[in-house]
SEKOL-134126 format. One record per residue: residue in three letters; x, y, z of N, C-alpha, C, CB in turn. Coordinates in steps of 0.001 Angstrom, whole numbers, plus 500000, padded with zeros to 6 digits. Glycine has a CB too. Layout:
N
ALAXYZXYZXYZXYZ...
END
This chain:
410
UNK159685985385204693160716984355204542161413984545203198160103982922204650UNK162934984655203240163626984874201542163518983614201087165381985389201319UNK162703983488199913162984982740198626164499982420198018162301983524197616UNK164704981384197653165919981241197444165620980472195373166692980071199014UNK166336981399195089166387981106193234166742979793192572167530982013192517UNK165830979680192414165693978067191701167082977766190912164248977954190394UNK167578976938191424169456976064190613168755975359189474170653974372191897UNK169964976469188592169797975883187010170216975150186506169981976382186169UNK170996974388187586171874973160187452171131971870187060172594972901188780UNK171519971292186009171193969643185666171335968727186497171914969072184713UNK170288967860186983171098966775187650171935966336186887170453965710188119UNK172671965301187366174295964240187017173981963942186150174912962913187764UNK172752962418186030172589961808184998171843962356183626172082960846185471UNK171508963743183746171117964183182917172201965371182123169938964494183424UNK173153965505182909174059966257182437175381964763181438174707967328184076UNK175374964123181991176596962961181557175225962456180250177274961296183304UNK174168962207179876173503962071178902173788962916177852172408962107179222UNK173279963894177713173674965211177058174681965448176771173485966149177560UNK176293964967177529177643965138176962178043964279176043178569965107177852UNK177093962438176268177748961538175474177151961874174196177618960081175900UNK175567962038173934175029962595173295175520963552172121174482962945174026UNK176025964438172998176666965309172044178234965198171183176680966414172805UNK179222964559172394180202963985171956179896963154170886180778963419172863UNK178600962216170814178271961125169251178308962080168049176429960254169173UNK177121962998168093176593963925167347178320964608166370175590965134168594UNK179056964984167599179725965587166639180971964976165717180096966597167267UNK180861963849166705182028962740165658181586962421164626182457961312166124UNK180089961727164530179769960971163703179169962521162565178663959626164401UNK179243963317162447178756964839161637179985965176161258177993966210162569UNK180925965515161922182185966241162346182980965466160784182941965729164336UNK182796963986161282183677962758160408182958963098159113183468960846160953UNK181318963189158950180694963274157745181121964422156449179365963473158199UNK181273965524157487181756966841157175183095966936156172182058967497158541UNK183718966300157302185385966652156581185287965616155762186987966577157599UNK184806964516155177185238963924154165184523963691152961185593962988154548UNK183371964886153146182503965309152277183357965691150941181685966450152910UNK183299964917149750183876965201148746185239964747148390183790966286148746UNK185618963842149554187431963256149352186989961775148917188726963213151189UNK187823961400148670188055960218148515188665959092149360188543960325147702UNK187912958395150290188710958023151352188824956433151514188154958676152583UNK189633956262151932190481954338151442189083953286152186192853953783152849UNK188199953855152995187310952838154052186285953957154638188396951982155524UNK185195954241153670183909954745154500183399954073155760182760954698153637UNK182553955093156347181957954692157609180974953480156990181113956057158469UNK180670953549155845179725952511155948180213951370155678178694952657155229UNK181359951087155490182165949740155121181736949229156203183814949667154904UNK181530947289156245181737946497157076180281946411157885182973946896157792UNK179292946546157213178286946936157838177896948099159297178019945816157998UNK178291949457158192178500950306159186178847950317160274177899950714159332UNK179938949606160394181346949875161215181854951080161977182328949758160361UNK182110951774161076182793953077161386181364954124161933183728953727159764UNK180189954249161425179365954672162271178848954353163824178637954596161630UNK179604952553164225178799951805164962179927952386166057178458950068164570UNK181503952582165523182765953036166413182311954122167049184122953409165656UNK182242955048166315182257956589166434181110956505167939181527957602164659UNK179980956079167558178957955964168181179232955494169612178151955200167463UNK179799954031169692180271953863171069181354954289171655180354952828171311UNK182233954935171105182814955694171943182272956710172451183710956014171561UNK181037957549171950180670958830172269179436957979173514180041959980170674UNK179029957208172986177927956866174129178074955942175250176829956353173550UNK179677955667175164179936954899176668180038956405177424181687953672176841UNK180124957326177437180227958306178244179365958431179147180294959254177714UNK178226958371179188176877958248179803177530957378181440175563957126178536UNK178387956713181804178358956246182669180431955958183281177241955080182261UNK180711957619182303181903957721183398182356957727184172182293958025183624UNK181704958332184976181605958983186488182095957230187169179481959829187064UNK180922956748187072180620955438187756181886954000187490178989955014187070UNK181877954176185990183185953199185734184227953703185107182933952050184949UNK184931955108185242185671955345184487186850954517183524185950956031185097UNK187187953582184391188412952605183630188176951732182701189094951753184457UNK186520951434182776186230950442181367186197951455180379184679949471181290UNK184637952452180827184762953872179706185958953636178986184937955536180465UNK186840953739179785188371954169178929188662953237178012189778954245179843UNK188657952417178828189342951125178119188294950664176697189417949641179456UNK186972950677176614185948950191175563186913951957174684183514950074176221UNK186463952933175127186961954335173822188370954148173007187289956068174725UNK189137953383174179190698953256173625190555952214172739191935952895174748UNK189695950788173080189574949711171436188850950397170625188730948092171444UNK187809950755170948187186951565169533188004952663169027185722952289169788UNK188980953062169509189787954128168375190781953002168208190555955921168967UNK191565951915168404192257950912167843191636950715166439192230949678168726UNK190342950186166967189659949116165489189476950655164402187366947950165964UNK188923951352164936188933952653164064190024952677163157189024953928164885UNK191141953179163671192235953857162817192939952101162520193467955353163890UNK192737951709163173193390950090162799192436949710160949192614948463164632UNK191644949962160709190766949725159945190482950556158685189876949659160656UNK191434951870159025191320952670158121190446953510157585191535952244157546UNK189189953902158745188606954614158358188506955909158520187970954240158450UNK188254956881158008188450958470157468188873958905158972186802959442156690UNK189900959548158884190314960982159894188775961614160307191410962461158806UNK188782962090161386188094963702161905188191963302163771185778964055161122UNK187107963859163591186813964244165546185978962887165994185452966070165994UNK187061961835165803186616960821166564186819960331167951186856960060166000UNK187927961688168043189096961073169265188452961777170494191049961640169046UNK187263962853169934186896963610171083186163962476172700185613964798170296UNK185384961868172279185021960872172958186323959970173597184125960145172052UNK187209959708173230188567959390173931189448960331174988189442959175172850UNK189225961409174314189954962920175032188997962735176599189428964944173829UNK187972962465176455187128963056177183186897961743178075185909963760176388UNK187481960471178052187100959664179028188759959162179413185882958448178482UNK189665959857179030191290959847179435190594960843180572192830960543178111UNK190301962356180308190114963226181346189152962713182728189518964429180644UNK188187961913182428187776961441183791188401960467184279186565961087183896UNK189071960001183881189857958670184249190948959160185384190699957935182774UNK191005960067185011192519961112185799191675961705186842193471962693184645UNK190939962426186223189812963469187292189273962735188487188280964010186443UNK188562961198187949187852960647188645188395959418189891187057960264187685UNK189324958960188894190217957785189313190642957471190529191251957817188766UNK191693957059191191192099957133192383193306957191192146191728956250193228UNK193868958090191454195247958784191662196507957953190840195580958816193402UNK197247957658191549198209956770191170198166955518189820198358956176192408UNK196879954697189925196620954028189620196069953772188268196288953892190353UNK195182954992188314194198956135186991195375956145186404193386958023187346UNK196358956975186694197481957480186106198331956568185800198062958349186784UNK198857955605185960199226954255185575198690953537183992198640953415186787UNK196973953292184397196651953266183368196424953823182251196239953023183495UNK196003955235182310196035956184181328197298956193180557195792957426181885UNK198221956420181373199898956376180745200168955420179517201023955766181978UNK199753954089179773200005952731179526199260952787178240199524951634180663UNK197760953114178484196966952698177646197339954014176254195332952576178440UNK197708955684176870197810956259175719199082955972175056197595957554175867UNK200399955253175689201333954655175061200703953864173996202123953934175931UNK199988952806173989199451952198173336198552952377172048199108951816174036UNK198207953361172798197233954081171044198241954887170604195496955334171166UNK198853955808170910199749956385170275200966955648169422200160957117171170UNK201288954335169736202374953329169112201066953108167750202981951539170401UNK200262952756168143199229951944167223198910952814165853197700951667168114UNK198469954439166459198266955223165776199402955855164754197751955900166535UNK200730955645165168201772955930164353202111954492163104203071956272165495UNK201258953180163920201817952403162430200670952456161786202417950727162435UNK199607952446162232198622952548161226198491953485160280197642952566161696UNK199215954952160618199766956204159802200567956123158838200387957029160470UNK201271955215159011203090954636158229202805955336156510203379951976158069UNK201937954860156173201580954951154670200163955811154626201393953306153942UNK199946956591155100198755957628155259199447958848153520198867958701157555UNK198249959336152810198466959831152079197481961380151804198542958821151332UNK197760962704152003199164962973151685199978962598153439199317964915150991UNK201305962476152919202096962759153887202130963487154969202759963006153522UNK201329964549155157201499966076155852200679965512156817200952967675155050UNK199383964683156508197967964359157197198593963934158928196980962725156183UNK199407963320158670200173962841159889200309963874160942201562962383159512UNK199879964857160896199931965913161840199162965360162907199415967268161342UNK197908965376162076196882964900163178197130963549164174195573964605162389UNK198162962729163836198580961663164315198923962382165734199714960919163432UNK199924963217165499200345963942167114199788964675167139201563964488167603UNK198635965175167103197837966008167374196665965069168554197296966625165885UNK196344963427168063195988963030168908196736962495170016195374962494168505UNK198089962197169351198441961985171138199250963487172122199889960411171212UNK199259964270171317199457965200172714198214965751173351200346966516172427UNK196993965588172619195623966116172766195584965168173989194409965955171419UNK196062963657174264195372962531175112196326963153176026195370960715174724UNK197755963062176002198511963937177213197857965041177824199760964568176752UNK197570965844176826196805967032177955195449966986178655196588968313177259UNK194790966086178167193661965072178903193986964673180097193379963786178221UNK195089963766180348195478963062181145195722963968182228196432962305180707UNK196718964835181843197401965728182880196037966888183573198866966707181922UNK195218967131182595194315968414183045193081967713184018193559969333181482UNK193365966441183783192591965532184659192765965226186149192691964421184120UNK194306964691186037194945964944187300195328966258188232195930964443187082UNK195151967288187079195527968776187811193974968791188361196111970396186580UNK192756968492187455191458968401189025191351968076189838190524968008189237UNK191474966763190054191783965609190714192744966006192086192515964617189630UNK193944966329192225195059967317192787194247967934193795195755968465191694UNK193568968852192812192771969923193772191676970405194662192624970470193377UNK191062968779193824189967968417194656190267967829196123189207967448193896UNK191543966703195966192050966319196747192315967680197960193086965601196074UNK193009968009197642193748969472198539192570970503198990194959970556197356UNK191554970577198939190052971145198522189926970070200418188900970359196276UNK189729969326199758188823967849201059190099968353202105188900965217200399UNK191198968161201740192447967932202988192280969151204169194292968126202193UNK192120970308203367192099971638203362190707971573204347192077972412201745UNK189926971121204103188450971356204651188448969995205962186998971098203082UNK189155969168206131189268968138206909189992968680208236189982967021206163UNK191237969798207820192041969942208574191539971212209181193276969842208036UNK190365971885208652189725972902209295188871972340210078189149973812208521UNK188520971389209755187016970771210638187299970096212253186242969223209572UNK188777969599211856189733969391213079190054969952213758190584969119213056UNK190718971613213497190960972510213868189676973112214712191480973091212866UNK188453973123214123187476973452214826187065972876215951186691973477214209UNK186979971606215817186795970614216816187827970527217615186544969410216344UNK189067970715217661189952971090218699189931972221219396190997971063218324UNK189333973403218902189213974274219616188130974247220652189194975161218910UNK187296973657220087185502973396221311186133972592222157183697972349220613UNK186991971627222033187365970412222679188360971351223956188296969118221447UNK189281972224223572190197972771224756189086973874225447191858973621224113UNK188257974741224586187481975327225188186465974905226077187139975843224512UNK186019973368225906185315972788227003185865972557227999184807971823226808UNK187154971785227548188105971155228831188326973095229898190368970174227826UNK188622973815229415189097974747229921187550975304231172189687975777228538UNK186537975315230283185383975652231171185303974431232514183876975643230113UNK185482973044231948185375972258233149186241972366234073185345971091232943UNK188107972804234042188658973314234912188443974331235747189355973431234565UNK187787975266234938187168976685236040186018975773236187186731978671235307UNK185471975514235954184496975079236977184604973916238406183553974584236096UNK185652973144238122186272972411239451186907973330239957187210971189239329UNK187815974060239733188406975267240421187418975974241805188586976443239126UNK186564976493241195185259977631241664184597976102242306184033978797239982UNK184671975223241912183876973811243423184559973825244744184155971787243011UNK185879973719243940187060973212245269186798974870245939189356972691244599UNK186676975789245695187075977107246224185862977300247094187348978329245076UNK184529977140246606183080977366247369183530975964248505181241977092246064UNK183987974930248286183689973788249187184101974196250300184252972510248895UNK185652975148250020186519974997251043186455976104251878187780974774250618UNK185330977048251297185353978416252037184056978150252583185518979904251132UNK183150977502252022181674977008253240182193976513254350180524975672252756UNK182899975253253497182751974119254716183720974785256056183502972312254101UNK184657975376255817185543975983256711184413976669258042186543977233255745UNK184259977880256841183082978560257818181434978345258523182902979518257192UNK181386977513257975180254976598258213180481975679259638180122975604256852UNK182010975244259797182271973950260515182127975182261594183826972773260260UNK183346976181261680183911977160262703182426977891263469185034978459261781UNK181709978102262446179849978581262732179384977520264195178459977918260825UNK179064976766263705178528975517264195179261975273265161178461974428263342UNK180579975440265916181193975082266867180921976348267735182571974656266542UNK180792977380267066180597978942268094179411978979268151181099980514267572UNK178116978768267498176810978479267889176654977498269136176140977932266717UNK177083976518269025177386975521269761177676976317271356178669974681269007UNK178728976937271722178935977476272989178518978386272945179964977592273491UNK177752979116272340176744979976272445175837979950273200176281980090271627UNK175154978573272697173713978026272904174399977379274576172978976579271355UNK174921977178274855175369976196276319175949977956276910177149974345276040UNK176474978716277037176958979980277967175825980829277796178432980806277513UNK175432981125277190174332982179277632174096982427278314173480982266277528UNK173729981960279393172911982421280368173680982481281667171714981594280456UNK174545981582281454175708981343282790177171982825282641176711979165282421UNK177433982385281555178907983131280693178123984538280083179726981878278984UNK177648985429279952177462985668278499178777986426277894176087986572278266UNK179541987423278738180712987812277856181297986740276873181835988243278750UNK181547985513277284181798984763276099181058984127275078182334984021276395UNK179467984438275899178721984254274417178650985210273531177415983956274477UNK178984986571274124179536987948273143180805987339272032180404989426274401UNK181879986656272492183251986670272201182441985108271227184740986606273804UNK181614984344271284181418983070270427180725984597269294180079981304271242UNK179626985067269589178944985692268653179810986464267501178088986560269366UNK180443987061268377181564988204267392182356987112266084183269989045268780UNK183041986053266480183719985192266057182637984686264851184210984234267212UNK180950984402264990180179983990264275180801985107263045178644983964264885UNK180436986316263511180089987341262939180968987611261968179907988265263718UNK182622987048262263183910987680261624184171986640260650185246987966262664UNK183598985167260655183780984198259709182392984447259118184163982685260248UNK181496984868259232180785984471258236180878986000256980179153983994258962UNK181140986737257543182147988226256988183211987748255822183311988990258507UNK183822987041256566185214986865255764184546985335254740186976986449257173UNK183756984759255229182975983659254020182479984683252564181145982794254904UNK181862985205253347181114985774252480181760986850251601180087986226253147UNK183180987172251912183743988187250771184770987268249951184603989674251475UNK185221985464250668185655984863249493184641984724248553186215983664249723UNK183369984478248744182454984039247946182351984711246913181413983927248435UNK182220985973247254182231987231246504183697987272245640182060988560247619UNK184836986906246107186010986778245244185895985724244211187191986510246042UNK185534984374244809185423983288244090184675983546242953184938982290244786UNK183232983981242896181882983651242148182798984827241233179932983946242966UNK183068986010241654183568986987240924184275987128239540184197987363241620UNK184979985837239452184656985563237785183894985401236970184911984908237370UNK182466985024237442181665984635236473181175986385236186180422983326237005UNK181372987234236822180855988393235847182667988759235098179881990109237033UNK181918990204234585182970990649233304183741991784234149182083991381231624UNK182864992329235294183815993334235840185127993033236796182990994180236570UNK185394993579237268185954992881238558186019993638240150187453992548238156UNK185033994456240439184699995052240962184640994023242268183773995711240332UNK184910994597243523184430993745244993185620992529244752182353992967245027UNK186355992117243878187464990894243829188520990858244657188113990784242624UNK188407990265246065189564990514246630190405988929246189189307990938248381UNK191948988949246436193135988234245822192896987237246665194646988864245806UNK193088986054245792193406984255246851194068984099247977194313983119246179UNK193399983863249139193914983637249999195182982590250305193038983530250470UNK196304983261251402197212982458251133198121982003252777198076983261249907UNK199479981604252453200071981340253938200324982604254720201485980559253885UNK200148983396254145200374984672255009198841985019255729200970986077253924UNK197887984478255468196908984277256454196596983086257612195972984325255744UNK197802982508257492197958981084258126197610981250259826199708980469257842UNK198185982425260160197829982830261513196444983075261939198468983931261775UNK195802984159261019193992984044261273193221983094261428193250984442260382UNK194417981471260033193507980173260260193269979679261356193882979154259715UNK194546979847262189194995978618263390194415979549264684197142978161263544UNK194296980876264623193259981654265687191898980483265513192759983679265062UNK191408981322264453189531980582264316189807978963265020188748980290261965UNK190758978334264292190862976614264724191105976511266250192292975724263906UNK191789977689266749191680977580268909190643978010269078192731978580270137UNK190087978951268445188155979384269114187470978730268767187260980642268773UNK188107977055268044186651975960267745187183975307268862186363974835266078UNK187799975357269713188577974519270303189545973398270261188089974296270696UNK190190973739269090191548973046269244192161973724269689192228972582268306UNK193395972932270214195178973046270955196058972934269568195758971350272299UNK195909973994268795196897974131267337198601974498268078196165975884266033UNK199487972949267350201003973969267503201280974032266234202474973369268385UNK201721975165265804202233975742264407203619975582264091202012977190264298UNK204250974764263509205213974808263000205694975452261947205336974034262932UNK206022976793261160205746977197260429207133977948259648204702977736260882UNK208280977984259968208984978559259217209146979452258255209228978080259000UNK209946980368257854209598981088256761210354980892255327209719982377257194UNK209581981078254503210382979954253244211885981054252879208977979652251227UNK212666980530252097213852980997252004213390981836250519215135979758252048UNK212814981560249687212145982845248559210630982534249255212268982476246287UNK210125983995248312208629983868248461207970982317247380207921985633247828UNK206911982034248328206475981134247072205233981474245952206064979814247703UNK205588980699244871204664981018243372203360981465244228204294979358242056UNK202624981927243801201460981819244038200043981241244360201505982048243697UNK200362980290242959199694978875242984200026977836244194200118978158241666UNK201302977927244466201314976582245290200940977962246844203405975262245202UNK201078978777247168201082979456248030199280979509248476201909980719247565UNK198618979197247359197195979438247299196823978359247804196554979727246044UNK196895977239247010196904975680247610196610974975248558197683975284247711UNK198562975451249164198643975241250402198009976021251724199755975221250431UNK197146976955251654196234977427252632194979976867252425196132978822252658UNK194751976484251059193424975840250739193582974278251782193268975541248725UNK194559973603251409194844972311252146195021972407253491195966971672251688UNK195879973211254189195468973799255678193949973788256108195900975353255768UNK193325974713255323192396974960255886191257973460255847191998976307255250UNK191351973214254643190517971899254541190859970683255932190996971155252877UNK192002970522256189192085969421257170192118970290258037193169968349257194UNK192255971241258691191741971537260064190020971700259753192564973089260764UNK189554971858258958188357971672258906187493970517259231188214971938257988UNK188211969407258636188100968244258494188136967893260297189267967660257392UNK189062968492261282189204967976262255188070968360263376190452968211262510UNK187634969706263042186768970031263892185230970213263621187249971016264323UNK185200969562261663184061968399261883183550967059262487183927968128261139UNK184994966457262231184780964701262655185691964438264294185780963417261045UNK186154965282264868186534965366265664186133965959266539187200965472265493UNK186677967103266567186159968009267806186970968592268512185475967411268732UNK187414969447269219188338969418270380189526968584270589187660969162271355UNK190881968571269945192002968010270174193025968482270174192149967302269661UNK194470968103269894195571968726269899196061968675268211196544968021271025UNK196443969759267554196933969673266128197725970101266151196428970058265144UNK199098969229265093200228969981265015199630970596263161201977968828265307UNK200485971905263280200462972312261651202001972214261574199728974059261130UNK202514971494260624204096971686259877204117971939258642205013970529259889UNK204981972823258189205528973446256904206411973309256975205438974558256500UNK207168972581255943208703972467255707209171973035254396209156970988255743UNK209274974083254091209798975029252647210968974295252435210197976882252809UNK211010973312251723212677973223250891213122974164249960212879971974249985UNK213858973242249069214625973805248045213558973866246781216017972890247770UNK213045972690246240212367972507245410210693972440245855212967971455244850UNK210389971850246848209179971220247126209150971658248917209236969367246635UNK207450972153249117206868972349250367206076971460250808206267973368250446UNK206407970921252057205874970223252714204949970298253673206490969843252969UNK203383969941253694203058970047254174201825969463255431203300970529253581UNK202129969459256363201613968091257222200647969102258588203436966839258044UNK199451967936258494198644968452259934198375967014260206197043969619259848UNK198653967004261908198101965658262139197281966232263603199457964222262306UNK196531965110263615195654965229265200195757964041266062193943965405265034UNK194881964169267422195396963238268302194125962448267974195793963691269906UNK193404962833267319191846962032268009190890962314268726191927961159268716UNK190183962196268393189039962223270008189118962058271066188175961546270245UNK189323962534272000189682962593273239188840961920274321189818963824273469UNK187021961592273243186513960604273954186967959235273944185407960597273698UNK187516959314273082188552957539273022187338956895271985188747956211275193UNK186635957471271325185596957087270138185884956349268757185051958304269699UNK187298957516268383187938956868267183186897957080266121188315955259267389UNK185934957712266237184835957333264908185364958661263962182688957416265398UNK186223959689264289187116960671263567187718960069262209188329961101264549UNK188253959367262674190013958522261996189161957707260921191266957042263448UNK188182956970261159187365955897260471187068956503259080185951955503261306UNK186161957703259680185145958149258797186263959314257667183657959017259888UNK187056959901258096188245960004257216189344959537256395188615960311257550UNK189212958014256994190271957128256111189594956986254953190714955640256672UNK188190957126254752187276956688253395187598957525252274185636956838253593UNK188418958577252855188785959608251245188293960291250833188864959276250111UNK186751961016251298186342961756250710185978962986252130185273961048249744UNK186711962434253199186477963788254024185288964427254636186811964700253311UNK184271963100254820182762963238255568183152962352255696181298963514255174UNK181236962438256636181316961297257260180698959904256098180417961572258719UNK181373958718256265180925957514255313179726957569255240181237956155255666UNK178730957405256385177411956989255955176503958088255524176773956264257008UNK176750959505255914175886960159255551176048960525253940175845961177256462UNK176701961027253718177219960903252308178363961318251822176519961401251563UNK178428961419250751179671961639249795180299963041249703179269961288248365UNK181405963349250741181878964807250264182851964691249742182095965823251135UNK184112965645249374184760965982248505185929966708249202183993966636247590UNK186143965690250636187300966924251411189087966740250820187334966520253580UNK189027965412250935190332965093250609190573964985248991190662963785251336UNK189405964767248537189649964514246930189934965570246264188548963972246186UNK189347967014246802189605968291246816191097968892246878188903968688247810UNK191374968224247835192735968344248567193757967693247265192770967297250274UNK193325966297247257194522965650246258194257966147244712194473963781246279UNK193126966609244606193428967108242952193968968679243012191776967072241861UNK194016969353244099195367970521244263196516970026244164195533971264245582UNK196716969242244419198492968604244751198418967825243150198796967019246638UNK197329967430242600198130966293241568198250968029240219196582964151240822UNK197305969098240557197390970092239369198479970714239401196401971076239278UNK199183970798240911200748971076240550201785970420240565201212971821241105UNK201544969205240175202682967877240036202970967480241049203988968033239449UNK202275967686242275202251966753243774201949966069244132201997966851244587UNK201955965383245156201057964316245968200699964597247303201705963028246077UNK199713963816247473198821963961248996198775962693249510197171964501248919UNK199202962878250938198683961535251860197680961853252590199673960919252871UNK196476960985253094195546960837254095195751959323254735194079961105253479UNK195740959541256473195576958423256600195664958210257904196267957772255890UNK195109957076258553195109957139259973196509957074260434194281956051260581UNK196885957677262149197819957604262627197453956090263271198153958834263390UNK198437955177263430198609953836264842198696955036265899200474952461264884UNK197064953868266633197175954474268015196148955552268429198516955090268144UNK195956955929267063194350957072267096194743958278266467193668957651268846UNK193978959249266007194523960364265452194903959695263821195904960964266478UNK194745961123262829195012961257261710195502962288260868194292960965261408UNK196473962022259822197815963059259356197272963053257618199923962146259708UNK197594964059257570197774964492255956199476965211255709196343965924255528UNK198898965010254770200605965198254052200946965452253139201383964403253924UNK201089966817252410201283967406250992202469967395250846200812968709250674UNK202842967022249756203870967866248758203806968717247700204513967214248222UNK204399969755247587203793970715246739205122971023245825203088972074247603UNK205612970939244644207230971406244090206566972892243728208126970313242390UNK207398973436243948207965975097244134207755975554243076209474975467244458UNK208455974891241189208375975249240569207263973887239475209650975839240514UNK205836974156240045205200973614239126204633974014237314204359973456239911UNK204888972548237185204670972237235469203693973005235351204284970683234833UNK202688973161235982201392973832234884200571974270236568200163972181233359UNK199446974996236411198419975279237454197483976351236863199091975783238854UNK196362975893237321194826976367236731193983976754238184193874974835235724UNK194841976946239150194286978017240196194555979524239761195016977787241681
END
């Protein structure tokens, strides 16, 4: 396991100790230093060490910048008032001021920091020029603007952190967003292929599954009486569950990387093979079918055989044996597309019932996914779908499909 090298870093409160600390040390030395041997109008020890007691709290409110920067400031800015207000000796008293202008800016909340800082170094700087008025020699006055452009560049080098820290967070906020938007379309995108590849397995079982089950069906009843046509039910088994089984193989065929065995989405140009299989389940299919005036997109071309096939499916599950019209109406913009049936021919009606419920099984057994299938094709290319009983018996669907759809994820 790698060891990771011990951080030589101070904690906080032991680092902000050590600065006020030192900031005291060198004012109150710094001040001792330079006036070692002058003659000066108000020692530190005037007033019952006064000027030692200044120096001191300005350097040791530091200890708790971070946390209150604006008093910090405000206690360093009276103690350099009463200081130079009072007349005691020049040196490096101001460092402890320099240094809690800079967190004030650094730390502050922007606008506001900066407001006050402004205000308050106006203020020492007015103060510090009359208390100078009569400073002797003359020249000494340097240091007068020496402390207030020293507090300006405090101020400003404060806010230039501050700035960047800001832009630092924004910068790292707007990546973290960015990230999270990308998982967010990359999920949404996996859950579309994955309803995609539902609707596609539903509609290529259930198709061949229904068409199975109806040719098993006269299978099992001719045998023995018929058999050439239990040859002609068998073959028919044989050619849908063939052609199931190489959509499957198309469908699933995305989930690998090659694309090997992928044959192309089935479409209206297989419309004729549909409506064969749908007379060898025994329906009476009439095809209305026209040919469109351009070819159509793809997507809606895909669709609309998916939706074909689903409601004739639908019919010779819950039905059985009836008369179906198929209509296609290719406009200009939008294809229309309609299958209706007569009903049960036992006069049962339990067809129409168990399909008005919307999901394209039967109600009580459970919950399928025929028509809902159906209408979330039509709503992915800006269409709509009707289901619904005919007056009188029998039941119609009814697509619209526009020609040139907004978006599609088939």
């Amino acid at each position: 396991m790698e060891r990771r090298a011990p951080s030589l870093r101070l904690p906080v409160p032991v680092q902000e100790v050590s600065l006020a600390v030192f900031i005291t040390a060198t004012q109150i030395q710094g001040t001792i230093i330079r006036t070692t041997g002058e003659v000066v109008q108000r020692p530190l020890t005037d007033l019952g060490n006064l000027g030692f007691a200044l120096l001191a709290l300005s350097g040791l409110v530091l200890t708790v910048r971070r946390r209150w920067p604006v008093p910090v400031f405000v206690i360093a800015g009276l103690a350099s008032l009463v200081y130079y207000g009072l007349d005691f000796p020049d040196g490096p008293g101001w460092l402890g001021l320099f240094v809690a202008l800079y967190t004030l800016a650094s730390y502050g909340d922007g606008r506001r920091s900066l407001v006050i800082g402004s205000v308050g170094t106006t203020v020492l700087a007015v103060w510090w020029l009359v208390a100078a008025a009569d400073i002797q020699p003359h020249a000494a006055i340097g240091w007068v603007y020496f402390r207030i452009g020293a507090s300006v560049m405090s101020l400003a080098l404060g806010e230039s952190v501050r700035s960047r820290r800001v832009i630092a967070a924004e910068a790292e906020a707007r990546a973290e967003l960015a990230e999270r938007t990308r998982e967010d379309e990359a999920r949404a995108r996996v859950d579309a292929e994955r309803l995609r590849i539902a609707r596609e397995v539903h509609d290529t079982v259930a198709h061949a599954i229904a068409i199975i089950n109806v040719q098993a069906g006269v299978t099992a009843h001719v045998l023995d009486k018929r058999p050439d046509q239990a040859r002609a039910a068998l073959q028919a088994i044989e050619q849908t569950s063939s052609r199931a089984l190489r959509e499957m193989r198309a469908i699933l065929g995305v989930l690998r990387d090659d694309d090997d065995g992928r044959a192309p989405h089935p479409g209206l140009g297989q419309i004729g093979e549909l409506t064969a299989k749908a007379r060898d389940a025994g329906l009476d299919v009439t095809l209305e079918a026209p040919s469109p005036a351009t070819p159509l997109p793809s997507a809606v071309d895909s669709a609309a055989y998916r939706i074909l096939q689903e409601s004739i499916t639908n019919v010779i599950r819950h039905v059985g044996p009836t008369r179906v019209t198929v209509a296609l109406n290719p406009g200009v913009d939008v294809l229309e597309i309609r299958v209706a049936d007569e009903g049960r021919r036992t006069g049962s009606g339990r067809g129409s019932a168990d399909r008005a419920s919307g999901d394209g099984t039967e109600t009580p057994a459970g919950a399928g996914r025929g028509i809902q299938g159906m209408s979330e094709r039509c709503q992915l290319l800006g269409g709509d779908l009707d289901a619904r009983p005919i007056p009188g018996g029998g039941f119609e669907v009814t697509a619209r499909l526009p020609l040139a759809p907004a978006g599609s994820r088939l």
